[in-house]
C-alpha positions as CSV (number, residue, x, y, z in Angstrom):
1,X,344.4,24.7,181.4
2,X,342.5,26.3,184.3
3,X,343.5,26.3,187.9
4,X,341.7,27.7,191.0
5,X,342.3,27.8,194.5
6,X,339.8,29.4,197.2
7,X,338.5,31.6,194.4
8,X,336.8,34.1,195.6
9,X,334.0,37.1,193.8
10,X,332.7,39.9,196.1
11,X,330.7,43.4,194.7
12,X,329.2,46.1,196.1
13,X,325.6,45.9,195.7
14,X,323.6,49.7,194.7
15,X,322.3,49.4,198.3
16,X,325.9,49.5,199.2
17,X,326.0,46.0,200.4
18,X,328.9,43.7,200.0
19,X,327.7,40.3,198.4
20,X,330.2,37.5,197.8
21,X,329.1,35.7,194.5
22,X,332.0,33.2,194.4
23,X,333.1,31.9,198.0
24,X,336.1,30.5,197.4
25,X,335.6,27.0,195.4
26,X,338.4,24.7,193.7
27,X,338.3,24.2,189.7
28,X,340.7,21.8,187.7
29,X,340.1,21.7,183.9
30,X,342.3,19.3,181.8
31,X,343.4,20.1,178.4
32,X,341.2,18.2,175.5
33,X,338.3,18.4,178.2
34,X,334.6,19.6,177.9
35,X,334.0,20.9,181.7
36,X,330.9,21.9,182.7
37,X,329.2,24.5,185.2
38,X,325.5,24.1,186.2
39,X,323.6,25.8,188.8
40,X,320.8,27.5,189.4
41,X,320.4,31.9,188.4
42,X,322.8,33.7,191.5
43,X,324.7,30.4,192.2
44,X,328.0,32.2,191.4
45,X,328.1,30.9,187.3
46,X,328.4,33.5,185.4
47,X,331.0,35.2,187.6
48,X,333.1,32.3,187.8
49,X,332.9,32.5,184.1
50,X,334.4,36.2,183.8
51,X,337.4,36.0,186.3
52,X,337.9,32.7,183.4
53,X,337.3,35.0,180.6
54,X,340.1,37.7,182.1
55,X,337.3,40.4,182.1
56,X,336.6,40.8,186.0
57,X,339.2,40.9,188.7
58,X,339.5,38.1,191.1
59,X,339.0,38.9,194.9
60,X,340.6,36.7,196.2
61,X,342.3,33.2,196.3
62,X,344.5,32.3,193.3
63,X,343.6,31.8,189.7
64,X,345.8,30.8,186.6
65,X,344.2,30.6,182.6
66,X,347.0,28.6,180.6
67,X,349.5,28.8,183.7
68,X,349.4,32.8,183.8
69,X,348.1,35.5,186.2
70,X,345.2,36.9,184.3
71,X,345.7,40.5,186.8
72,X,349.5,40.3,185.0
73,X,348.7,38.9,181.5
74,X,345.0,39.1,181.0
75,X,346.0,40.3,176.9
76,X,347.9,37.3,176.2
77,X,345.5,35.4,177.8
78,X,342.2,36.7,176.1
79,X,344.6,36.5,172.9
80,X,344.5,32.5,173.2
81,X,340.5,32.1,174.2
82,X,337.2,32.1,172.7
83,X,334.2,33.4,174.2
84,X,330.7,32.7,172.7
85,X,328.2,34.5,175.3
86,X,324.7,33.9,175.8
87,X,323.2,36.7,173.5
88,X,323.9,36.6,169.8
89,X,326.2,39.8,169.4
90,X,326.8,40.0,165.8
91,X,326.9,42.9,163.8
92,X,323.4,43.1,161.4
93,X,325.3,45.6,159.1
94,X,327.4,42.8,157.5
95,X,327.0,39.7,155.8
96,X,328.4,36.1,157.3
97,X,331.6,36.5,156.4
98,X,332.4,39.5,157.0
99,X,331.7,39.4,160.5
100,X,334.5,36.7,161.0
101,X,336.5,38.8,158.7
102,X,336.4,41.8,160.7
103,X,336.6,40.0,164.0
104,X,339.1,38.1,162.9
105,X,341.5,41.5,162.2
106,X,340.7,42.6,165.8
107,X,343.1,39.7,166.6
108,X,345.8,41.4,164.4
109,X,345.6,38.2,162.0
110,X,347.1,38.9,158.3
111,X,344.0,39.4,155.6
112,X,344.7,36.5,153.8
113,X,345.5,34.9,156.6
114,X,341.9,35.6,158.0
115,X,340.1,35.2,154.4
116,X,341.4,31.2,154.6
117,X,340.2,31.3,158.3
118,X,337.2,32.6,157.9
119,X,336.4,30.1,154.6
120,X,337.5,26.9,156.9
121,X,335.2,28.1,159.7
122,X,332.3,28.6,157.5
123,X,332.4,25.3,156.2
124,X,333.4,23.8,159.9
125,X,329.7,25.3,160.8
126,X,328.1,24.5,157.8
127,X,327.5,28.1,156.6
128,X,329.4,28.2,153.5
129,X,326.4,28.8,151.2
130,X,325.3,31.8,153.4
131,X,328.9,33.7,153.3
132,X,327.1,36.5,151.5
133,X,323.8,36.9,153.2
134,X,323.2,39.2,155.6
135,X,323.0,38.3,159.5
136,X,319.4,39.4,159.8
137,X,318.4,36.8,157.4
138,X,319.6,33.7,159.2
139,X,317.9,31.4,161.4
140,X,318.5,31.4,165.3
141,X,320.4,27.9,165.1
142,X,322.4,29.8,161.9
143,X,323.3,32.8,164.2
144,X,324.7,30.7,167.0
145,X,326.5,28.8,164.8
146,X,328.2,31.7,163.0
147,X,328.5,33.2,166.7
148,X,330.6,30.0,167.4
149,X,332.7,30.2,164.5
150,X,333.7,33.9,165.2
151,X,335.1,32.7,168.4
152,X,337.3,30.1,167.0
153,X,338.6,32.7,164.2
154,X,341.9,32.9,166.3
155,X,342.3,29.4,167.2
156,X,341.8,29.6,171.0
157,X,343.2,26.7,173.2
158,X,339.8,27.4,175.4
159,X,336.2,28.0,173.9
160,X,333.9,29.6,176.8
161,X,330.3,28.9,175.8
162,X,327.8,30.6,177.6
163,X,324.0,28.4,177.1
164,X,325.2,27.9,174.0
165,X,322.0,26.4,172.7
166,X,319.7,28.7,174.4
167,X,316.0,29.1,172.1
168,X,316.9,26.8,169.9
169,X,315.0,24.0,168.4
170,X,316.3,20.0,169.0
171,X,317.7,20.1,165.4
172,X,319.4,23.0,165.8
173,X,320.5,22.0,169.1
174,X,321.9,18.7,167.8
175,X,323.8,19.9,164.7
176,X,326.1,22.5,167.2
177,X,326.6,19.2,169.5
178,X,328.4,17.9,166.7
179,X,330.4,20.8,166.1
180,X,331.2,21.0,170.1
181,X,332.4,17.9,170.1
182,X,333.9,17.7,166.6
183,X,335.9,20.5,168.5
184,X,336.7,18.3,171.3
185,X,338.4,16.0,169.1
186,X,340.4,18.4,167.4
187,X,341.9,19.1,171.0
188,X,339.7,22.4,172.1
189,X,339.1,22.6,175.5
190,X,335.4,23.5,176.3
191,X,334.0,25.3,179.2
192,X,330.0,25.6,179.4
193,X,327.6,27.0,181.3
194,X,323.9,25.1,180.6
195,X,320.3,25.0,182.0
196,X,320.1,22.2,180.0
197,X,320.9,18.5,182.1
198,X,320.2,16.8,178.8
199,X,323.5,18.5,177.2
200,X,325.6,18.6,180.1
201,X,325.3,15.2,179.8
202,X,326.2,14.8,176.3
203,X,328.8,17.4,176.1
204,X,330.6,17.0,179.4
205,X,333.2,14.8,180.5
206,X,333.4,16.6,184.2
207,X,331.0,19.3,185.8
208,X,330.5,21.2,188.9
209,X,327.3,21.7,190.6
210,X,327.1,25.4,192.2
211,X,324.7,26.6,194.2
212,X,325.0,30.2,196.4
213,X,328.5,30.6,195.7
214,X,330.3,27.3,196.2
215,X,330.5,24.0,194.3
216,X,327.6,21.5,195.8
217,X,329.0,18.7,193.8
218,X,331.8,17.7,191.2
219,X,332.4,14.9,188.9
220,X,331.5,13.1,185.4
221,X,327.7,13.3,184.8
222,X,327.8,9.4,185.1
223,X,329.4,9.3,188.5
224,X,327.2,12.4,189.9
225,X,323.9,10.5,189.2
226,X,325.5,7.1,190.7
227,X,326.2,9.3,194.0
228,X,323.2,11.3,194.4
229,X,320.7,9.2,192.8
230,X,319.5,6.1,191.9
231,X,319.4,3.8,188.8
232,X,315.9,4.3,188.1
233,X,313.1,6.6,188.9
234,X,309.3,6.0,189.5
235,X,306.6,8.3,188.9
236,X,303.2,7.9,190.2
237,X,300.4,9.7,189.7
238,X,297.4,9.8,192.1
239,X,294.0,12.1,192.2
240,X,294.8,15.5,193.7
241,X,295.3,15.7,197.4
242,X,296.4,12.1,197.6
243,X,299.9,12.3,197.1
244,X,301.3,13.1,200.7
245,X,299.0,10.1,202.3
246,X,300.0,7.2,199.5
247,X,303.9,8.6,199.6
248,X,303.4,7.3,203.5
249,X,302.6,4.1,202.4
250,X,305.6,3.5,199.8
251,X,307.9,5.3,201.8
252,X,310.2,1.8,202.5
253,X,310.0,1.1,198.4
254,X,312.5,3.2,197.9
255,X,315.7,4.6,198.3
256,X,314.2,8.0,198.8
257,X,310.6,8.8,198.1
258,X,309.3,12.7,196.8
259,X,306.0,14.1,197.0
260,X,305.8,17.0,194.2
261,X,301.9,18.6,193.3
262,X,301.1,16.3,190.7
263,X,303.0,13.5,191.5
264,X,305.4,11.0,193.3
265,X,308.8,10.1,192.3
266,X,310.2,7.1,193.8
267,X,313.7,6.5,193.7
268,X,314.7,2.8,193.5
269,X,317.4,0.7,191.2
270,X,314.3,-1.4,189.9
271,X,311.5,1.1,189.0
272,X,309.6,-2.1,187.3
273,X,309.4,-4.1,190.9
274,X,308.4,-1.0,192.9
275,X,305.4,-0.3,190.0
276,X,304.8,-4.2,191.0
277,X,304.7,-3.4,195.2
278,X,302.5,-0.5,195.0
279,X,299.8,-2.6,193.1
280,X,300.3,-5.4,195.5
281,X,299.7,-3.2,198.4
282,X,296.5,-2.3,196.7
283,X,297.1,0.8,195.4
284,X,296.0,2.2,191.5
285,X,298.1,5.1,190.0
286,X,296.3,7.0,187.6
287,X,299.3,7.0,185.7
288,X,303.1,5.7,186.0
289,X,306.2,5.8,184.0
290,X,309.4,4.6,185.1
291,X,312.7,6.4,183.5
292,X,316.3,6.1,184.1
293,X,318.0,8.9,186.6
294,X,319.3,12.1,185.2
295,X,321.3,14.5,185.6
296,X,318.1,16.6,186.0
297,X,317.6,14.5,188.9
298,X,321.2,15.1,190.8
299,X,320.6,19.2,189.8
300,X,317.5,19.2,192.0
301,X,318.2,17.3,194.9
302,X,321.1,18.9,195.1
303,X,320.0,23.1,194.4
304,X,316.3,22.0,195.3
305,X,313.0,23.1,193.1
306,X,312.5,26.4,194.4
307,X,312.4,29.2,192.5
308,X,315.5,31.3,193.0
309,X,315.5,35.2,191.7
């Protein structure tokens, strides 16, 4: 469905500057799939995500949507996606349905053709009973579902989501996981961008990890975490300022062993036994919790915990 070899992004900054957003990374996605990108703000996401969507030149390297050119067919290829950005963009001036209705007429669809549309996709999102109300009355989980549904109005063989969930609450974050992947099964293929570890790991079968323009890491979210990390974590809490002395004296309990401000994380295959060792050694954490690895946990050892603007 997607293809890319040595992709490549480069602008020119205001300062005149030349800055390569994309340096040249390789992307397979599979039909039926829900592929993932995560990375940290400037990692090269969101313009990876355009030259996709057929709305920003490519710079270099090669790059096919559906097995076309999108330089030589970017209309027939936007025809066949669906986009859902980050910020709600629906028109306030019309009710639900009309906002598929009218979006749904951009794609030259017949009116009746669009009307049956538009009815099905209400229902798909569980809107139906708002069809008439107007877009400034509906709840932020109601808006991103209805944003979804307007992207699917012409039956797209890809669904771009960019943070779909963003500001949501968990309920409302749950319900559209059902729709994604009720999508999924009807043969959609996804493509998401998320700051949310958590959903990449619900939603995605594969994902890339980019950081500064290339891909740090590629693979299921199960396989990622079995690479980069370990079964379990530990976390252990001592007083302030004792942190960087105790992690010297666990240091061999682990795999790998972090010293963060107001804790430790020990990484180990048997959190349990290494609670057991630091007590044997003598040691009393004010606190501990032992959790399995995440995804979370892969993200940061591999783009770090820094800040990045």
């Amino acid at each position: 469905m997607i293809a890319a070899r040595d992709l490549r992004k480069s602008f020119t900054s205001r300062e005149g500057e030349v800055v390569e957003a994309v340096k040249g990374i390789d992307i397979d996605v599979r039909r039926g799939e829900a592929f993932g990108f995560l990375g940290p703000n400037g990692a090269g996401k969101s313009s990876t995500m355009r030259m996709i969507a057929a709305v920003s030149p490519v710079s270099g390297g090669e790059l096919r949507i559906l097995g076309m050119d999108p330089a030589e067919h970017g209309p027939a290829i936007r025809s066949r996606l669906g986009v859902c950005p980050q910020e709600d963009t629906l028109d306030n001036e019309l009710n639900v349905f009309d906002n598929l209705y009218i979006y749904g007429r951009y794609f030259g669809i017949a009116k009746r053709e669009v009307r049956e549309r538009a009815d099905e996709l209400l229902e798909f999102v569980q809107l139906t009973e708002k069809r008439t109300a107007k877009v400034e009355d509906l709840s932020g989980g109601m808006k991103r579902r209805l944003t979804i549904a307007r992207s699917l109005i012409n039956r797209p063989d890809i669904l771009l989501l960019d943070e779909p969930t963003t500001g949501l609450d968990p309920q409302a974050r749950h319900v559209l996981w059902d729709r994604l992947f009720r999508l999924k099964q009807q043969g959609v293929t996804l493509v998401i961008t998320t700051h949310y570890m958590d959903e990449a790991e619900q939603l995605c079968d594969r994902l890339v990890v980019m950081d500064r323009g290339v891909i740090a890491a590629e693979g299921s979210p199960l396989d990622l975490i079995r690479e980069y990390s370990t079964r379990e974590v530990a976390e252990l809490r001592f007083p302030v300022g004792d942190h960087d002395a105790t992690a010297e004296k666990i240091a061999d309990l682990g795999e790998r062993v972090e010293v963060l401000p107001d804790r430790i994380l020990v990484y180990s295959d048997d959190g349990e036994q290494v609670l057991e060792q630091v007590h044997e050694r003598g040691l009393r954490p004010v606190a501990t919790l032992v959790r399995r690895s995440t995804l979370e946990d892969v993200f940061l050892r591999l783009t770090g915990r820094t800040l990045v603007d």
